[in-house]
C-alpha positions in Angstrom: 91.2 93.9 61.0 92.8 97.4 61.2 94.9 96.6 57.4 96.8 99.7 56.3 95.7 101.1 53.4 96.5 104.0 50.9 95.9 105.5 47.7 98.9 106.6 45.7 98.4 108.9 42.4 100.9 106.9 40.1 102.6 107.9 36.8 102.1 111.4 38.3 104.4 114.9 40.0 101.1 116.0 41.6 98.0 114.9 43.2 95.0 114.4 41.4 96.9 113.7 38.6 98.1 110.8 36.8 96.4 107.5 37.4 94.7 106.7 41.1 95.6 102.9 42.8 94.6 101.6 46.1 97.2 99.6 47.8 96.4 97.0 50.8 99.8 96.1 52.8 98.3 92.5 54.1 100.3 90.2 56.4 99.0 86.8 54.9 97.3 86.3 52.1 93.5 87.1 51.9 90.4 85.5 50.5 90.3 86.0 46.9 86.5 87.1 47.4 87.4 89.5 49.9 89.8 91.0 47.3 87.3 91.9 45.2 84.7 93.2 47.8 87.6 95.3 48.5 88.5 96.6 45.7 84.7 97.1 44.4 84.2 99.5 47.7 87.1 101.5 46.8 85.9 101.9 43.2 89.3 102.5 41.5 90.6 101.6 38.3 92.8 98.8 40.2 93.7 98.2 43.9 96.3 96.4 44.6 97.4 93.6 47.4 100.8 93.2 48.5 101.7 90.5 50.7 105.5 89.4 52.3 107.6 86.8 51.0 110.8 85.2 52.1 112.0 86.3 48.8 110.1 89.4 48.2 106.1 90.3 47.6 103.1 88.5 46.7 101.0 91.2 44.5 97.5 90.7 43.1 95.9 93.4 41.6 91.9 93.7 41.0 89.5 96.1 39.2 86.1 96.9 40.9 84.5 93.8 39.0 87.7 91.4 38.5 91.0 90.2 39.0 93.6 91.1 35.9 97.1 89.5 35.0 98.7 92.9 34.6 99.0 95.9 36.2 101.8 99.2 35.8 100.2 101.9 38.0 99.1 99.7 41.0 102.5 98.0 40.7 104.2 101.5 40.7 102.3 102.2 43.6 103.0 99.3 45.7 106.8 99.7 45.0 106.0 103.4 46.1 104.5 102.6 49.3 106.9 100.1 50.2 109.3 102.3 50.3 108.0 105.1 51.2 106.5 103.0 54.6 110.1 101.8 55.6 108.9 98.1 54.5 111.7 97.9 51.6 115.0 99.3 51.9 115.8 102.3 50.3 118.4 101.4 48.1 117.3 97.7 47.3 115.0 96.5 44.5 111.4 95.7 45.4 110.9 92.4 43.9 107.2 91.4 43.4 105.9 87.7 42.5 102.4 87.5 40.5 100.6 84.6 39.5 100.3 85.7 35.9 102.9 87.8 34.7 105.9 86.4 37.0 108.4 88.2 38.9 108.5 92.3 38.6 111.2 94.2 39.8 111.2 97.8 40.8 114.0 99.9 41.2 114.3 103.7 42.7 116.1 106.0 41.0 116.6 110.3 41.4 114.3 110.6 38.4 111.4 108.1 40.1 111.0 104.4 39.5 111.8 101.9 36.9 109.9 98.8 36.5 111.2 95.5 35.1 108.0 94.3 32.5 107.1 91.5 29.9 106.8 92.9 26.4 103.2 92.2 25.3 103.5 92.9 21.3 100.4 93.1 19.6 100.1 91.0 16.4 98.0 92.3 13.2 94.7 90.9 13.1 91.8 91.8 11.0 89.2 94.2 13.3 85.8 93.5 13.9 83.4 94.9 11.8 82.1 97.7 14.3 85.1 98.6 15.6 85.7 101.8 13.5 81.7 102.7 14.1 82.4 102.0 18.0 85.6 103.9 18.4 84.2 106.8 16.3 87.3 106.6 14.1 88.8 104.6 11.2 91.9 103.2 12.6 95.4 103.1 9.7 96.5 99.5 12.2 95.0 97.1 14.5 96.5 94.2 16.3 96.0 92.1 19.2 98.5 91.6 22.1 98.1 88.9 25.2 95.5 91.1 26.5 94.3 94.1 24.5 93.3 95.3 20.8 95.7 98.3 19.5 94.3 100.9 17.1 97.0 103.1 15.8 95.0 106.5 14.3 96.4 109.2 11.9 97.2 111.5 14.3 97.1 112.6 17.8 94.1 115.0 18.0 92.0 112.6 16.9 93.2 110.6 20.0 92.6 113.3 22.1 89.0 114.0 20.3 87.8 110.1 20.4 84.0 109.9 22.2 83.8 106.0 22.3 81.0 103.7 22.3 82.1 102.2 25.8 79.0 99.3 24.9 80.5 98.4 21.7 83.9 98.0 22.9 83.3 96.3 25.9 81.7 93.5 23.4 85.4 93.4 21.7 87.2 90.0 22.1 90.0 91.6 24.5 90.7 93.0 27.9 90.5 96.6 26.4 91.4 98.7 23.3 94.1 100.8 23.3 94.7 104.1 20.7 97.4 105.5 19.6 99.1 108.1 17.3 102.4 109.7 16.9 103.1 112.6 19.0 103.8 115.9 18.2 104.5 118.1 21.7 107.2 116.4 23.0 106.4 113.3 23.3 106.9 110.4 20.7 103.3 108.8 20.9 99.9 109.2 23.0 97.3 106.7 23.7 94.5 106.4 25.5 93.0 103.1 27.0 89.0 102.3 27.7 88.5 98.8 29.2 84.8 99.2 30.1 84.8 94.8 29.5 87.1 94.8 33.0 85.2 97.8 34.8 87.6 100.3 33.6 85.2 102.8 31.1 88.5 104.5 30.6 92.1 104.5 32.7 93.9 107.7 33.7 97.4 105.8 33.3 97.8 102.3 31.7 101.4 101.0 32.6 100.4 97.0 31.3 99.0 99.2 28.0 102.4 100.4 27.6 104.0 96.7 27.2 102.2 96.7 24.0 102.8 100.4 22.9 106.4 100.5 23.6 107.7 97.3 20.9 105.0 99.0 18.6 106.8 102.4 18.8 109.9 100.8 19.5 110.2 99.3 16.0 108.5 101.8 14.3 110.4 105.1 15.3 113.3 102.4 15.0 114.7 103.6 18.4 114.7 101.7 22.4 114.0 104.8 24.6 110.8 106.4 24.3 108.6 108.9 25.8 105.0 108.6 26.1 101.7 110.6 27.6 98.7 108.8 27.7 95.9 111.8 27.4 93.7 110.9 29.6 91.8 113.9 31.6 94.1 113.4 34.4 96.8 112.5 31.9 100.7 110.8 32.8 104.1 110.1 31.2 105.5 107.4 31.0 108.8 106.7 30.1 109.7 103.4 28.3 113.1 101.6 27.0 113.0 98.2 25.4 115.4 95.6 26.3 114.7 92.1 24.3 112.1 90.7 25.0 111.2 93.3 28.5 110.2 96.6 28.6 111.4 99.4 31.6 108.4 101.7 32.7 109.7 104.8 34.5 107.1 107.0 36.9 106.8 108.8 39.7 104.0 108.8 42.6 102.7 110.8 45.2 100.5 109.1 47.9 97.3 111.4 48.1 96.1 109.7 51.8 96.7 106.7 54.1 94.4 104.9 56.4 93.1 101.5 57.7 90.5 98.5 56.6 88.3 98.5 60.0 
Protein backbone atom coordinates (compact mmCIF):
# COMPACT_ATOMS: atom_id res chain seq x y z
CA UNK A 1 0.00 0.00 0.00
CA UNK A 2 3.07 2.10 1.06
CA UNK A 3 0.31 5.37 2.08
CA UNK A 4 2.29 8.27 3.70
CA UNK A 5 1.51 8.90 6.95
CA UNK A 6 2.42 11.34 9.80
CA UNK A 7 1.61 12.62 13.12
CA UNK A 8 1.55 16.26 13.58
CA UNK A 9 1.34 17.78 17.35
CA UNK A 10 -1.42 20.58 16.59
CA UNK A 11 -2.45 23.67 18.47
CA UNK A 12 1.19 23.45 19.71
CA UNK A 13 5.19 25.53 19.37
CA UNK A 14 6.78 22.19 20.57
CA UNK A 15 6.60 18.59 20.39
CA UNK A 16 4.86 16.64 22.78
CA UNK A 17 2.77 19.31 23.41
CA UNK A 18 -0.51 20.43 22.35
CA UNK A 19 -2.95 17.93 20.92
CA UNK A 20 -1.45 14.66 18.83
CA UNK A 21 -3.37 13.80 15.15
CA UNK A 22 -2.49 11.25 12.61
CA UNK A 23 -2.92 12.29 9.14
CA UNK A 24 -3.26 9.66 6.02
CA UNK A 25 -2.46 11.50 2.54
CA UNK A 26 -4.65 8.79 0.38
CA UNK A 27 -4.89 9.04 -3.40
CA UNK A 28 -8.63 7.71 -3.61
CA UNK A 29 -10.88 7.40 -1.25
CA UNK A 30 -10.73 4.33 1.21
CA UNK A 31 -13.05 1.85 2.69
CA UNK A 32 -14.79 3.51 5.47
CA UNK A 33 -14.00 0.21 7.58
CA UNK A 34 -10.51 0.46 6.83
CA UNK A 35 -10.65 4.04 8.27
CA UNK A 36 -11.44 3.03 11.37
CA UNK A 37 -9.06 -0.07 11.61
CA UNK A 38 -6.69 2.57 10.91
CA UNK A 39 -7.26 4.92 13.06
CA UNK A 40 -7.94 2.29 16.11
CA UNK A 41 -4.16 1.00 15.49
CA UNK A 42 -2.85 4.33 15.79
CA UNK A 43 -4.83 4.98 19.02
CA UNK A 44 -5.03 8.79 18.85
CA UNK A 45 -7.60 11.19 19.84
CA UNK A 46 -8.47 11.57 15.90
CA UNK A 47 -6.66 10.52 12.63
CA UNK A 48 -7.46 12.13 9.92
CA UNK A 49 -7.84 11.18 5.97
CA UNK A 50 -7.25 13.59 3.31
CA UNK A 51 -7.98 12.75 -0.14
CA UNK A 52 -7.54 15.12 -3.62
CA UNK A 53 -10.25 16.94 -5.24
CA UNK A 54 -10.61 18.80 -8.39
CA UNK A 55 -11.56 21.54 -6.15
CA UNK A 56 -9.64 20.89 -3.13
CA UNK A 57 -9.58 17.92 -0.29
CA UNK A 58 -11.85 15.24 0.80
CA UNK A 59 -11.17 15.01 4.81
CA UNK A 60 -12.80 12.49 7.17
CA UNK A 61 -11.61 12.38 10.45
CA UNK A 62 -12.13 9.23 12.98
CA UNK A 63 -11.45 8.48 16.68
CA UNK A 64 -10.14 4.99 17.70
CA UNK A 65 -13.83 3.70 17.97
CA UNK A 66 -15.78 6.13 15.45
CA UNK A 67 -16.21 8.49 12.79
CA UNK A 68 -17.10 12.29 14.06
CA UNK A 69 -18.57 15.34 12.12
CA UNK A 70 -16.07 17.74 13.51
CA UNK A 71 -12.60 18.04 13.96
CA UNK A 72 -10.06 21.42 14.71
CA UNK A 73 -6.68 19.67 15.54
CA UNK A 74 -6.70 16.94 12.83
CA UNK A 75 -7.98 19.65 10.43
CA UNK A 76 -5.07 21.90 11.52
CA UNK A 77 -2.95 19.14 10.93
CA UNK A 78 -3.83 18.17 7.53
CA UNK A 79 -3.64 21.82 6.35
CA UNK A 80 -0.14 21.52 8.07
CA UNK A 81 1.00 18.68 6.26
CA UNK A 82 -0.21 19.74 3.07
CA UNK A 83 1.81 22.30 3.02
CA UNK A 84 4.43 21.45 4.65
CA UNK A 85 4.68 18.26 1.95
CA UNK A 86 4.68 20.62 -1.15
CA UNK A 87 0.93 19.15 -1.92
CA UNK A 88 -0.72 22.78 -1.45
CA UNK A 89 0.86 25.85 -2.51
CA UNK A 90 2.35 27.96 -0.07
CA UNK A 91 0.52 30.96 -0.44
CA UNK A 92 -3.00 29.54 -1.39
CA UNK A 93 -5.79 28.45 0.99
CA UNK A 94 -6.18 24.75 1.64
CA UNK A 95 -9.80 24.13 1.04
CA UNK A 96 -11.22 20.96 2.57
CA UNK A 97 -14.76 19.33 1.80
CA UNK A 98 -16.49 17.11 4.72
CA UNK A 99 -19.48 15.29 4.70
CA UNK A 100 -20.87 16.89 7.81
CA UNK A 101 -19.62 20.12 8.51
CA UNK A 102 -19.12 21.47 4.78
CA UNK A 103 -16.38 23.21 3.29
CA UNK A 104 -13.24 24.40 5.75
CA UNK A 105 -10.76 26.62 4.70
CA UNK A 106 -7.35 27.07 5.98
CA UNK A 107 -5.15 29.81 5.53
CA UNK A 108 -1.27 30.31 6.52
CA UNK A 109 -0.22 33.19 8.05
CA UNK A 110 3.44 34.39 9.95
CA UNK A 111 1.67 33.85 13.28
CA UNK A 112 0.50 29.92 12.13
CA UNK A 113 -2.83 28.98 10.65
CA UNK A 114 -6.34 30.26 10.55
CA UNK A 115 -9.17 28.05 10.05
CA UNK A 116 -12.63 29.00 8.53
CA UNK A 117 -15.35 27.02 11.14
CA UNK A 118 -19.23 26.79 11.75
CA UNK A 119 -20.23 28.35 15.00
CA UNK A 120 -21.75 25.59 17.18
CA UNK A 121 -23.62 27.66 20.11
CA UNK A 122 -24.69 25.75 22.88
CA UNK A 123 -28.32 26.44 23.92
CA UNK A 124 -29.42 26.31 27.89
CA UNK A 125 -30.81 23.16 28.73
CA UNK A 126 -31.63 21.70 32.06
CA UNK A 127 -28.61 19.08 33.17
CA UNK A 128 -29.06 15.68 34.07
CA UNK A 129 -29.47 14.84 37.39
CA UNK A 130 -25.82 13.29 37.81
CA UNK A 131 -24.08 15.48 36.04
CA UNK A 132 -22.72 17.71 38.91
CA UNK A 133 -21.99 14.21 40.99
CA UNK A 134 -20.14 12.87 37.64
CA UNK A 135 -18.15 15.95 36.90
CA UNK A 136 -17.17 16.40 40.63
CA UNK A 137 -18.42 19.90 40.43
CA UNK A 138 -21.55 22.06 40.56
CA UNK A 139 -21.65 23.83 37.29
CA UNK A 140 -23.15 28.12 37.47
CA UNK A 141 -24.44 27.16 33.26
CA UNK A 142 -25.06 24.25 31.17
CA UNK A 143 -26.16 24.14 27.57
CA UNK A 144 -26.13 21.88 24.72
CA UNK A 145 -24.56 22.67 21.30
CA UNK A 146 -24.95 20.34 17.89
CA UNK A 147 -22.57 18.08 19.44
CA UNK A 148 -21.48 18.58 23.15
CA UNK A 149 -22.84 19.63 26.73
CA UNK A 150 -21.06 23.00 28.06
CA UNK A 151 -20.60 23.41 31.88
CA UNK A 152 -19.36 26.82 32.69
CA UNK A 153 -17.72 26.52 36.49
CA UNK A 154 -16.89 29.43 38.93
CA UNK A 155 -13.54 29.66 38.23
CA UNK A 156 -10.57 28.30 36.53
CA UNK A 157 -8.77 26.11 39.26
CA UNK A 158 -11.60 24.30 39.66
CA UNK A 159 -11.17 23.53 35.89
CA UNK A 160 -7.80 22.66 36.32
CA UNK A 161 -8.65 20.51 39.69
CA UNK A 162 -11.75 18.48 37.95
CA UNK A 163 -11.25 14.32 38.49
CA UNK A 164 -14.24 13.21 36.38
CA UNK A 165 -16.36 10.23 36.43
CA UNK A 166 -15.33 9.30 32.73
CA UNK A 167 -18.38 6.32 33.20
CA UNK A 168 -20.97 8.78 34.08
CA UNK A 169 -20.24 11.19 31.38
CA UNK A 170 -19.80 8.91 28.76
CA UNK A 171 -23.72 8.01 29.62
CA UNK A 172 -24.54 11.93 28.92
CA UNK A 173 -26.79 12.55 25.86
CA UNK A 174 -23.83 14.27 23.74
CA UNK A 175 -20.68 13.74 21.92
CA UNK A 176 -18.70 15.09 25.04
CA UNK A 177 -18.78 17.62 27.88
CA UNK A 178 -16.95 20.51 27.72
CA UNK A 179 -15.80 22.98 31.02
CA UNK A 180 -15.07 26.08 31.22
CA UNK A 181 -14.26 29.24 33.42
CA UNK A 182 -12.97 32.62 33.01
CA UNK A 183 -9.31 33.03 32.83
CA UNK A 184 -7.17 34.71 34.93
CA UNK A 185 -3.23 34.32 33.40
CA UNK A 186 -3.56 35.69 30.23
CA UNK A 187 -5.90 34.09 28.74
CA UNK A 188 -9.72 35.04 28.58
CA UNK A 189 -11.21 31.48 29.32
CA UNK A 190 -9.89 27.69 29.80
CA UNK A 191 -11.71 24.52 29.15
CA UNK A 192 -11.07 21.24 29.16
CA UNK A 193 -12.99 18.53 27.06
CA UNK A 194 -13.56 14.55 28.09
CA UNK A 195 -15.42 12.59 25.35
CA UNK A 196 -14.87 9.10 26.82
CA UNK A 197 -18.71 8.36 24.72
CA UNK A 198 -16.41 8.80 21.26
CA UNK A 199 -13.11 7.03 22.68
CA UNK A 200 -11.69 10.27 23.70
CA UNK A 201 -11.36 9.87 27.97
CA UNK A 202 -10.01 13.39 27.63
CA UNK A 203 -8.44 15.54 24.49
CA UNK A 204 -5.24 17.47 24.69
CA UNK A 205 -6.71 20.18 22.26
CA UNK A 206 -10.32 20.43 21.14
CA UNK A 207 -10.60 22.84 18.07
CA UNK A 208 -14.57 21.56 17.16
CA UNK A 209 -14.98 22.41 21.30
CA UNK A 210 -13.92 25.76 20.62
CA UNK A 211 -16.96 26.47 17.97
CA UNK A 212 -19.05 26.27 21.09
CA UNK A 213 -16.70 28.13 23.58
CA UNK A 214 -15.88 30.96 21.40
CA UNK A 215 -20.01 32.53 20.78
CA UNK A 216 -20.25 31.56 24.54
CA UNK A 217 -17.22 33.87 25.46
CA UNK A 218 -17.86 35.88 22.64
CA UNK A 219 -21.11 37.30 23.94
CA UNK A 220 -20.32 37.14 27.32
CA UNK A 221 -16.91 39.21 27.59
CA UNK A 222 -18.97 41.16 24.89
CA UNK A 223 -15.86 41.25 22.54
CA UNK A 224 -15.00 39.06 18.78
CA UNK A 225 -11.19 38.14 19.43
CA UNK A 226 -10.41 35.89 22.10
CA UNK A 227 -7.71 33.92 23.57
CA UNK A 228 -8.04 30.60 24.91
CA UNK A 229 -5.87 27.60 26.65
CA UNK A 230 -7.49 24.49 27.06
CA UNK A 231 -5.59 22.88 30.30
CA UNK A 232 -5.14 19.77 29.32
CA UNK A 233 -1.68 17.99 30.60
CA UNK A 234 -0.24 18.62 27.30
CA UNK A 235 -2.17 21.89 27.21
CA UNK A 236 -2.69 24.48 23.79
CA UNK A 237 -3.93 27.96 22.72
CA UNK A 238 -6.08 28.63 20.77
CA UNK A 239 -6.91 31.66 19.31
CA UNK A 240 -10.51 32.45 18.21
CA UNK A 241 -12.42 35.61 16.41
CA UNK A 242 -16.05 35.40 15.69
CA UNK A 243 -17.39 36.49 12.48
CA UNK A 244 -21.47 35.92 12.19
CA UNK A 245 -22.42 33.03 12.17
CA UNK A 246 -18.30 31.34 11.68
CA UNK A 247 -15.69 31.18 14.01
CA UNK A 248 -11.52 31.62 12.92
CA UNK A 249 -9.33 29.03 14.95
CA UNK A 250 -5.68 30.14 14.82
CA UNK A 251 -2.74 27.34 15.74
CA UNK A 252 0.35 26.33 14.99
CA UNK A 253 1.88 22.60 14.49
CA UNK A 254 4.92 20.87 14.47
CA UNK A 255 5.01 17.32 12.74
CA UNK A 256 6.70 15.00 15.43
CA UNK A 257 7.48 11.92 12.62
CA UNK A 258 6.54 10.77 9.13
CA UNK A 259 6.24 7.35 7.67
CA UNK A 260 4.16 4.82 5.57
CA UNK A 261 0.98 2.35 5.86
CA UNK A 262 2.79 -1.07 4.66
Amino acid sequence: MNIPICVVDAFATERFRGNPAAVCLLDTPADEQWMQQVAAELNLSETAFVVPRPDGWGLRWFTPTTEVALCGHATLASAHILWEAGKAAPAEPVRFHTEQSGELVCERREEGILMDFPARPAEPVIPENNLAQALGAEPIWVGRSAYDLLCELRSEAEVRSLHPDLAALAAMPARGVIVTARGVAGFDFVSRFFAPAAGVPEDPVTGSAHCTLAPYWSVKLRRDALRAWQASARGGEVRLKMAGDRVWLGGSAVTVWRGHLA
